[in-house]
N, C-alpha and C positions, 0 to 999 in steps of 0.2 A: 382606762375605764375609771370613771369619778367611783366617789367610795360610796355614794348611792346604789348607784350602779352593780357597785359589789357586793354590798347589802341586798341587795335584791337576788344579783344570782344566785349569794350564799343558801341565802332565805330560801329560795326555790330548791335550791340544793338539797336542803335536809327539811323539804316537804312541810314548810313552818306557815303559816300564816301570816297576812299584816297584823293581823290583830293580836295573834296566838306571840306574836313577835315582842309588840309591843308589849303588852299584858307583864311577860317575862323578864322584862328591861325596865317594871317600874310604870310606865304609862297608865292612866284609871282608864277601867275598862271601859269607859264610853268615847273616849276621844285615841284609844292606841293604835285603829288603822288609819286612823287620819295623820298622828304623829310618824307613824311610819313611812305613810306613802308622800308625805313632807321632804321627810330624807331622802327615799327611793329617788323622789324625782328631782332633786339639788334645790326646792323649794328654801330648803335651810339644810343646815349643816351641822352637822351634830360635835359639839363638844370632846375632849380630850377622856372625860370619864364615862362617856355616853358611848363613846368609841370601845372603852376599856369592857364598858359592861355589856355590849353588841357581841363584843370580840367569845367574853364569857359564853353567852346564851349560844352563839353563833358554834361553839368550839372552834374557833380557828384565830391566830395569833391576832395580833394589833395591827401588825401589817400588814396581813390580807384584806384587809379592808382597805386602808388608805389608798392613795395615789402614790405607787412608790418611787421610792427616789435612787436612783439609780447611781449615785454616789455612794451609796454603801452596798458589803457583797450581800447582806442579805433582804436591801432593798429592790436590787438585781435581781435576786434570786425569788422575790416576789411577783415582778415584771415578769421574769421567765414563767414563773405559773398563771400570770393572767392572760399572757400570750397562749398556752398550752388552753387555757378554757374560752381566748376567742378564735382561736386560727389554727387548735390542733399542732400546735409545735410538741413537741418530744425527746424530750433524754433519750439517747442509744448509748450503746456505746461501739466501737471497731476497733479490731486490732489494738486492742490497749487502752484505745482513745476513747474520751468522751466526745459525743457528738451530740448538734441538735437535727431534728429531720422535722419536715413537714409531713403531716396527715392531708394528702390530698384528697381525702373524703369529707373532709368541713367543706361546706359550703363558701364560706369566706375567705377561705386561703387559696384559691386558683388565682387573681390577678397577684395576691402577694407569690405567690409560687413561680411566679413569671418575674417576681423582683427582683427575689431570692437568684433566680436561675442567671439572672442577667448580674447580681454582684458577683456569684462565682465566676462567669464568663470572665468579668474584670479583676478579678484576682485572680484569676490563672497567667491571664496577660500581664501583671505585674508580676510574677510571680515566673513566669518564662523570660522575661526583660521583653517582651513586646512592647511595653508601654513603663517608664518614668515609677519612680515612686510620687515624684509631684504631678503626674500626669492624673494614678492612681486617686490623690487625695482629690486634687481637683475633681474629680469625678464625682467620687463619693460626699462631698463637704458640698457640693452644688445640685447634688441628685433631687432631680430625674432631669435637669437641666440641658446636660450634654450627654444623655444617654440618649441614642439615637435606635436602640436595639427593640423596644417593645411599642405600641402604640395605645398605651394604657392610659399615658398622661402626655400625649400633645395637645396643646394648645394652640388654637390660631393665632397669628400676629395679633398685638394693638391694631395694627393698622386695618388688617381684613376685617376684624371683631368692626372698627368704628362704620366699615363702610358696607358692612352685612346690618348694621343698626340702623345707617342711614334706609336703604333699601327698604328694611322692615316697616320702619317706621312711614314712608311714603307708602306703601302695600297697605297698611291698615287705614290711612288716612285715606283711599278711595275707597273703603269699605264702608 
């Protein structure tokens, strides 16, 4: 999610307004939904202090905004909650463990849930020796490539694509 984007569901979040947004970030009240819905929409992009003081109005750290970056743990651990606010992911925990689970009540998370369901299938198999540890990566580092298990993301050949275009393309030409 860009950091518009984040701004935005924040904003939504705590019931704010573009305007009531701006206003509070410093913006003159004639032009602060306009500056906002600027950002909202990746129009422009807001500055490092502009961030700082969103962050302020918004209550919510510096990195909940951004784009995070998933080299650090707690850029990670930002990722983990914008996953959790688009696709219903969740902290558990089992037996000791920490766990993540899917909310299969989002709307958005049923093909990801069929992902998910098909990388456990391939770490169990790695994980039994059915299949290679480079068998594994290969998998995973090419996905959805040589997953053969869901039919969420095939695609037809180059070749059938060219020659369903050719087709098409004669089909409207006697139209």
């Amino acid at each position: 999610m860009a950091i518009g984007e984040r701004i935005r569901f924040i904003r939504n979040l705590r019931g704010m307004t573009q305007k009531w947004l701006g206003i509070a970030v410093g913006f003159p009240e004639k032009t602060a939904d306009i500056r906002m819905a600027q950002y909202e929409s990746g129009t422009r992009t807001p500055k490092e202090d502009l961030v700082k003081t969103l962050s302020g109005v918004l209550e919510v750290s510096p990195l909940a905004l951004g784009v995070p970056d998933i080299d650090s743990e707690q850029g990670l651990m930002h990722t983990l909650f914008a996953l959790e606010d688009l696709y219903g992911l969740r902290v558990d925990t089992m037996d000791e463990d920490v766990c993540l689970r899917l909310d299969k009540g989002k709307s958005a998370s049923a093909s990801l849930s069929e992902m998910l369901t098909t990388w456990a299938e391939q770490a169990e198999k790695y994980k039994c020796g059915e299949i290679t540890k480079e068998e594994y990566d290969q998998w995973r580092y090419n996905y959805p490539k040589f997953d053969t298990t869901g039919d969420f993301h095939k695609l037809p050949s180059q070749e059938l694509s060219d020659v369903m275009m050719d087709v098409f393309k004669d089909k409207l030409k006697d139209m």
